[in-house]
C-alpha positions as CSV (number, residue, x, y, z in Angstrom):
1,X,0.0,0.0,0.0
2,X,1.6,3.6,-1.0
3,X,2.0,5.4,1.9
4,X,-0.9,7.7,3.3
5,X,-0.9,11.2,2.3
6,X,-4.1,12.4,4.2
7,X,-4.9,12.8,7.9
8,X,-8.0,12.9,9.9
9,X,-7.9,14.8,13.2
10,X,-10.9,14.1,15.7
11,X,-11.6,16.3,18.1
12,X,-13.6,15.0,22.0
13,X,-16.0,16.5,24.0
14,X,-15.8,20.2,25.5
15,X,-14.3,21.2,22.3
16,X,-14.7,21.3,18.5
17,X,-12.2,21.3,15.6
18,X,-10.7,24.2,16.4
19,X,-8.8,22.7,19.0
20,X,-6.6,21.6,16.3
21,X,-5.8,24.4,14.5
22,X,-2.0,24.6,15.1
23,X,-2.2,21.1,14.7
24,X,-3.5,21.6,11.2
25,X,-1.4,23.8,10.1
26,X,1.5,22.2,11.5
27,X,0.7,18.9,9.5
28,X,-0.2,20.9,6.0
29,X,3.0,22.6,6.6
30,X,4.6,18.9,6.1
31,X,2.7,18.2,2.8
32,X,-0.2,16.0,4.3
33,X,-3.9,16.8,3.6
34,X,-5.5,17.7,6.9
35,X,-9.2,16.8,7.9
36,X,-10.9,18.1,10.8
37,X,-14.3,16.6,11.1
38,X,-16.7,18.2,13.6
39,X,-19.4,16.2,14.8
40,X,-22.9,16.5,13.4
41,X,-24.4,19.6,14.3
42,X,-21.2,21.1,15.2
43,X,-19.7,22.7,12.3
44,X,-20.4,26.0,13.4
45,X,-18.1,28.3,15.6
46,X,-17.5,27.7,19.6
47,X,-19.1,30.6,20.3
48,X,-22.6,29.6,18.6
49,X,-22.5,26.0,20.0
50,X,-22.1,28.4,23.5
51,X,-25.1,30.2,22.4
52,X,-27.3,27.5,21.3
53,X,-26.8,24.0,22.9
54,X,-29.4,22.1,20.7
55,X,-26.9,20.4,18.5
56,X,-24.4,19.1,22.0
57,X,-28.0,18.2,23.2
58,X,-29.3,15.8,20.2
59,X,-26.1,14.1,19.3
60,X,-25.6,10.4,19.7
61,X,-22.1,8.9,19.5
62,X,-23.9,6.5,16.4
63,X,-24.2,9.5,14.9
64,X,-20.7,11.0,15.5
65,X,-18.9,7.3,14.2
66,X,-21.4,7.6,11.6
67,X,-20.3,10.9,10.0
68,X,-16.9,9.9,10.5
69,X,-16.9,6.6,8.9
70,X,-18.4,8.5,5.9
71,X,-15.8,10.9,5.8
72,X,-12.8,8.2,5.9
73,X,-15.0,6.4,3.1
74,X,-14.6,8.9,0.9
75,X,-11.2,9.2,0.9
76,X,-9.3,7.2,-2.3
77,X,-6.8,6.0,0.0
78,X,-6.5,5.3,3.8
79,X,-5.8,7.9,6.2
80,X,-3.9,8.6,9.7
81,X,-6.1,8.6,12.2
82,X,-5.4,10.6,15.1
83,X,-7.8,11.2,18.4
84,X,-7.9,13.4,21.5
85,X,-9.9,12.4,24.2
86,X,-13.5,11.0,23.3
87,X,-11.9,11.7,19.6
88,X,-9.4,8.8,20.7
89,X,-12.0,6.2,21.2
90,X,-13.4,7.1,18.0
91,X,-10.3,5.6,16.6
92,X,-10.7,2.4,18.2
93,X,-14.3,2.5,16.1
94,X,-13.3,3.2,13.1
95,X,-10.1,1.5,13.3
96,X,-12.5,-2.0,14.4
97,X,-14.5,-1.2,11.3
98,X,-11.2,-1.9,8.9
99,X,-10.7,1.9,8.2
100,X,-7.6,3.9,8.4
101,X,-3.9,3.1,8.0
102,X,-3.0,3.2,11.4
103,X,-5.0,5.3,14.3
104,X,-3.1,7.2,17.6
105,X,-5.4,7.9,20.6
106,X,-4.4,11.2,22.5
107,X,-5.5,11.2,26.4
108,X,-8.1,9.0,25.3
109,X,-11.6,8.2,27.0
110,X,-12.1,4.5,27.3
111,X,-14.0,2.3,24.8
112,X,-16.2,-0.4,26.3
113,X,-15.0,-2.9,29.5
114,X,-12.5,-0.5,30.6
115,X,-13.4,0.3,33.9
116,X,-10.8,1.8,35.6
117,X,-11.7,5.4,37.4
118,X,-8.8,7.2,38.8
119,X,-10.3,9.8,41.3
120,X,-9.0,12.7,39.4
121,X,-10.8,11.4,36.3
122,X,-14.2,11.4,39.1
123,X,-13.4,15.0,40.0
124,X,-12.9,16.4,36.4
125,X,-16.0,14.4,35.1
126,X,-18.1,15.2,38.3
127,X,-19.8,18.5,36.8
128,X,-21.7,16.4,34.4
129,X,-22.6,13.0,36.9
130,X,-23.2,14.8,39.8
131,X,-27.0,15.2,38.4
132,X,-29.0,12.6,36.7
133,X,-30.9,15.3,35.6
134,X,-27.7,16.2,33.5
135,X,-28.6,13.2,30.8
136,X,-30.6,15.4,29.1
137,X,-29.1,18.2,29.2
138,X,-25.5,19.9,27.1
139,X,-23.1,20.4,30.5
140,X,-20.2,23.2,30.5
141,X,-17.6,23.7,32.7
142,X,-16.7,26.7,34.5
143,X,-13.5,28.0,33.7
144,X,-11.9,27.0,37.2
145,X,-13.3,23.4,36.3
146,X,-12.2,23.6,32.6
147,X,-8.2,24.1,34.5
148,X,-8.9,21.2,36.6
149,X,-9.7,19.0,33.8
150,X,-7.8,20.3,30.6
151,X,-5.2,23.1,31.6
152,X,-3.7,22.1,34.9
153,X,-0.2,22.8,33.7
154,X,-1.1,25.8,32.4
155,X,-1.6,29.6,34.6
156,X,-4.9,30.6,35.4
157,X,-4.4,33.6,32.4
158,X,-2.9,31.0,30.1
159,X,-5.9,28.6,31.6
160,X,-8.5,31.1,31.0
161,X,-7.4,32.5,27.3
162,X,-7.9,28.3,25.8
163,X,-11.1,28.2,28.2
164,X,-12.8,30.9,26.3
165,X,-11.3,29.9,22.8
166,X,-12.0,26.3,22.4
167,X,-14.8,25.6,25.4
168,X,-18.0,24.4,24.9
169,X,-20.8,22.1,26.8
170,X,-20.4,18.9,26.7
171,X,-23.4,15.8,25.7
172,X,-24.6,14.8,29.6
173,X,-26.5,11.9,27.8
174,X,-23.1,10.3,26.5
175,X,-21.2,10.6,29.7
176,X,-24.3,9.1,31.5
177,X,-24.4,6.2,28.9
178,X,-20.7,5.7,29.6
179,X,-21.2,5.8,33.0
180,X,-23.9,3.1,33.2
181,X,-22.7,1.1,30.2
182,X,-21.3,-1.6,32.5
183,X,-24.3,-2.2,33.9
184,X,-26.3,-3.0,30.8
185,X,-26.4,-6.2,28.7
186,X,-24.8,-6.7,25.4
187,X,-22.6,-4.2,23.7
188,X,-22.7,-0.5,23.9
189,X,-22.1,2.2,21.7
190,X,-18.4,2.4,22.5
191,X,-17.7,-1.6,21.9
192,X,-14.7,-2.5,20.2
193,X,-13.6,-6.0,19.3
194,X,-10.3,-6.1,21.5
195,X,-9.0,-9.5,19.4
196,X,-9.6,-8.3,15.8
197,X,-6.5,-9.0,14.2
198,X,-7.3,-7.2,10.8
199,X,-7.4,-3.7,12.6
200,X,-4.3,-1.3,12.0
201,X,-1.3,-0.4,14.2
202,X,-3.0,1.4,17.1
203,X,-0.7,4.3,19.7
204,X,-2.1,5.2,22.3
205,X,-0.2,8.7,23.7
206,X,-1.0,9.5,27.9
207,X,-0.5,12.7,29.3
208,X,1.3,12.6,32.3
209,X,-0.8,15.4,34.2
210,X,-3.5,14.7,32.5
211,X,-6.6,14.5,35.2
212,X,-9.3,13.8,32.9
213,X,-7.7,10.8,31.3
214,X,-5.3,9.9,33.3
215,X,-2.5,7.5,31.8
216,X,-4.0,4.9,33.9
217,X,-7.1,4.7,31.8
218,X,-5.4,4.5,28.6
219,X,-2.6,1.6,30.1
220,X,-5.8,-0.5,31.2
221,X,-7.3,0.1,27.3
222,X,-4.3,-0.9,25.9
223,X,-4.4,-4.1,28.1
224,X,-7.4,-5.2,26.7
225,X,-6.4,-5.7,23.4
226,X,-5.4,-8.8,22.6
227,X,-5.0,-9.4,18.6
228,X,-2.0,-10.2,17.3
229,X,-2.0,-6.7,15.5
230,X,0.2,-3.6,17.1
231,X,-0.8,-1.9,20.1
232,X,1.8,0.2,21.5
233,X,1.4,3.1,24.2
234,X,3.4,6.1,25.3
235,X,3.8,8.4,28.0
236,X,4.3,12.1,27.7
237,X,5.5,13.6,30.6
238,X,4.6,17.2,32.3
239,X,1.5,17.5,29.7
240,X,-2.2,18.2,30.6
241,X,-5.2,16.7,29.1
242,X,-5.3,19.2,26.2
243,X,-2.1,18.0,25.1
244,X,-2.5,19.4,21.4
245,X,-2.5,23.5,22.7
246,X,0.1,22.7,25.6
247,X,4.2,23.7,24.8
248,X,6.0,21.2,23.7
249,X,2.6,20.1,21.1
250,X,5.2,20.0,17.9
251,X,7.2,17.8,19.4
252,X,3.9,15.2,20.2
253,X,2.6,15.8,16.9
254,X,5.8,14.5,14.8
255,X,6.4,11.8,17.0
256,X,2.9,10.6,16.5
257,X,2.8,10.9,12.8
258,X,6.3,9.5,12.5
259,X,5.0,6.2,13.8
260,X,1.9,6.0,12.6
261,X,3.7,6.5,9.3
262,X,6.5,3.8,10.4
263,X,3.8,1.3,10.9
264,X,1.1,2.0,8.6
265,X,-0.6,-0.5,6.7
């Protein structure tokens, strides 16, 4: 296969695509066509999604996988995948589905059966699960909560410039449905078959600080795999959960195309 020349960036929940824009550029700068899907309903600006929450409200994650599974179709050739967050489980999806070249999950939410819950991970998340009421509702953070959970590493000026750049509500219905999805028979929405051997080389990359994800949840992901195909994680250390705006980002963002080109297929 000739080596892929396009990459998809997906972007997770409290954000949209623009949390990728140096990202973007950075990657267009190399030669590589960039895509930035948002999720349905959420290709207009951060500050409209802040004004009107319907879209965060209505979305489904079968609708999200769905939109980009079409968008990976439609490409002649396949692409690097490349995840942050709930963006990194969508990986695992579409990489379980036979698409992509090779797929890297960034701080990355966990698909199903992983169940470990490091408490910082119950403190960053609690805004949205401390309410059942919350499951039908779009749930924002406050900007102190938004430096808990993304921008730890960061000052409170630095902290508070992302917060009103790239933050928006998140879905309260899909963090409930993760929440409970252990509970519930058969497979859920985030189910991945951890012994398909056909899938691609997959990276998963932790953030050291990161209190959202911490690199716990990602190590236990990683565990669960068990095809014969490549499943490799790293650790990156000092970084926060929003790893893609945080110094040092260049660095993060060659090393994780460089080996998802090394071991593309």
């Amino acid at each position: 296969m000739s080596t892929p020349d396009t990459i998809v960036l997906i972007h997770g929940f409290w954000v949209t695509p623009r949390s990728w824009e140096h990202w973007i550029d950075h990657y267009k700068k190399r030669g590589y066509r960039v895509i930035a899907p948002a999720y349905p309903g959420f290709e207009v600006e951060v500050e409209s999604l802040n004004a009107d929450t319907a879209p965060i409200e209505k979305v489904t994650v079968e609708e999200i996988v769905a939109g980009l599974e079409q968008e990976v179709r439609a490409l002649d050739k396949p692409p690097i995948l490349i995840g942050h967050s709930a963006g990194g489980v969508f990986v695992q999806l579409l990489l379980d589905r036979g698409l992509g070249a090779a797929g890297v999950a960034m701080c990355s939410a966990p698909t199903e059966g992983v169940a470990v819950v490091p408490l910082t991970q119950i403190k960053a998340a609690f805004p949205v699960l401390k309410n059942p009421a919350n499951r039908h509702r779009a749930v924002g953070l406050t900007a102190e909560q938004w430096h808990y959970a993304f921008t730890n590493t960061f000052s409170e000026e630095e902290s508070k410039a992302l917060y009103e750049r790239y933050a928006i509500p998140a879905s309260g219905a899909i963090f409930w449905d993760s929440a409970l999805a252990t509970l519930r028979p058969g497979h859920q929405s985030t189910y991945v078959d951890y012994h398909n051997d056909a899938r691609a080389p997959l990276l998963f990359v932790s953030a050291e600080k990161d209190h959202l994800m911490p690199p716990k949840v990602q190590q236990s992901n990683a565990r669960h795999y068990k095809s014969n195909t490549v499943t490799e994680i790293r650790e990156i250390p000092g970084m926060p959960h929003l790893l893609p705006a945080a110094p040092g980002w260049e660095e993060v963002a060659d090393q994780a195309l460089d080996w998802a080109l090394e071991h593309a297929r």
